[in-house]
N, C-alpha and C positions, 0 to 999 in steps of 0.2 A: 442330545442331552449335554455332552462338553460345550457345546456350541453357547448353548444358556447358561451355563457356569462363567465362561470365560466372560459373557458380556456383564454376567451378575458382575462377577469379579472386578471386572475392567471399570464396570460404573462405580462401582465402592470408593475404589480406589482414588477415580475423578474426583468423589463427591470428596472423601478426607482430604485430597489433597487442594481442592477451594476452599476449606471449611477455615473458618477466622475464629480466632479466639472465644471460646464460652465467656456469655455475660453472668454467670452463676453467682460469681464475685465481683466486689465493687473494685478500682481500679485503686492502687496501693497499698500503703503498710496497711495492716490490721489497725481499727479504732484500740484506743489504748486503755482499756478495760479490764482489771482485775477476769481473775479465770473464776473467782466465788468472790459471793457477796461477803465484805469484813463482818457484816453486822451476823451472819451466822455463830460467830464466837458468844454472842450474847447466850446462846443456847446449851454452853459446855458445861457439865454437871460437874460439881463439886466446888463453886464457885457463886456467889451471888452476879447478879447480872449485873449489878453495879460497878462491881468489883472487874467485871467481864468488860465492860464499856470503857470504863477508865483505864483500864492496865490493857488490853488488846485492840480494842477497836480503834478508840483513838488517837493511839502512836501510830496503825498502819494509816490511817485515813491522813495523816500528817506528814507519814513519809511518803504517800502515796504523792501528794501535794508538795511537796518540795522536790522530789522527782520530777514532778512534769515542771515546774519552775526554770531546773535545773536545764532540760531538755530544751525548753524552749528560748534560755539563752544561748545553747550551743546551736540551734539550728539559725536563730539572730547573726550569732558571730560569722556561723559557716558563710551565711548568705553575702555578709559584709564584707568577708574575705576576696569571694566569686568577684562582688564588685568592684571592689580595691585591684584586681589581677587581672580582668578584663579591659579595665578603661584605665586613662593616662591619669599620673598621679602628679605632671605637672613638674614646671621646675623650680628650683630652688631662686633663680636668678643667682649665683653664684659660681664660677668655673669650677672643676674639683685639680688642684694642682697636688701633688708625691713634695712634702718637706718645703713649706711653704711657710716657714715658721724664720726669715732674715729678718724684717722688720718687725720682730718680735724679742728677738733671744740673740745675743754675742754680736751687735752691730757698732760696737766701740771697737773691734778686731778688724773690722772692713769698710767701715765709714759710712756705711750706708744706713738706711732705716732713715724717718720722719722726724722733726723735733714733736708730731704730738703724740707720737708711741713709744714716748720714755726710753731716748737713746740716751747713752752716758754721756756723749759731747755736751746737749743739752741741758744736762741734771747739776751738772756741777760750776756751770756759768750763773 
């Protein structure tokens, strides 16, 4: 009788441990569905339904809707992010130089810079 136990046992354990994922569930986040219907507010007593429609229903059904607006620019953005971070963004054609600013700024002090970047020598002849 141990003997039939152990192999009950032993198989079980086989079987859980090849057992793959239940399909019970569809694969990801939950569809993005209210948990009740808005339009139930129609039905709140003390209240014309008008009054229910206008003032309940259709502020949720709008925030509901700018909500998923909202959502689905963020997931636009994320995805453009991933893209942007994964692949080469390329260069500028430009070296990057630390104070790179002589033929720019105080080149009447060292004679250097271009006559067409507005050295002093230049400006005053």
């Amino acid at each position: 009788m141990t003997t039939t136990r152990t192999v009950a046992l032993l198989a079980l354990l086989v079987a859980l441990g090849w057992g793959g994922p239940a399909a019970a569930q569809p694969p990801g986040p939950p569809p993005n569905r209210p948990a009740y219907s808005p339009y139930l507010n129609l039905l709140r007593a003390g209240n014309s339904p008008a009054i229910n429609y206008y003032g309940l229903v259709r502020p949720e059904v709008t925030a509901r809707q700018a909500l998923q607006a909202v959502q689905s620019a963020v997931s636009v953005n994320q995805r453009t992010l991933q893209e942007l971070a994964g692949g080469d963004l390329g260069q500028t054609g430009v070296p990057a130089q630390y104070l790179n600013h002589g033929g720019y700024f105080l080149n009447h002090l060292s004679g250097g810079g271009s006559p067409g970047l507005g050295s002093f020598r230049t400006m005053g002849r």
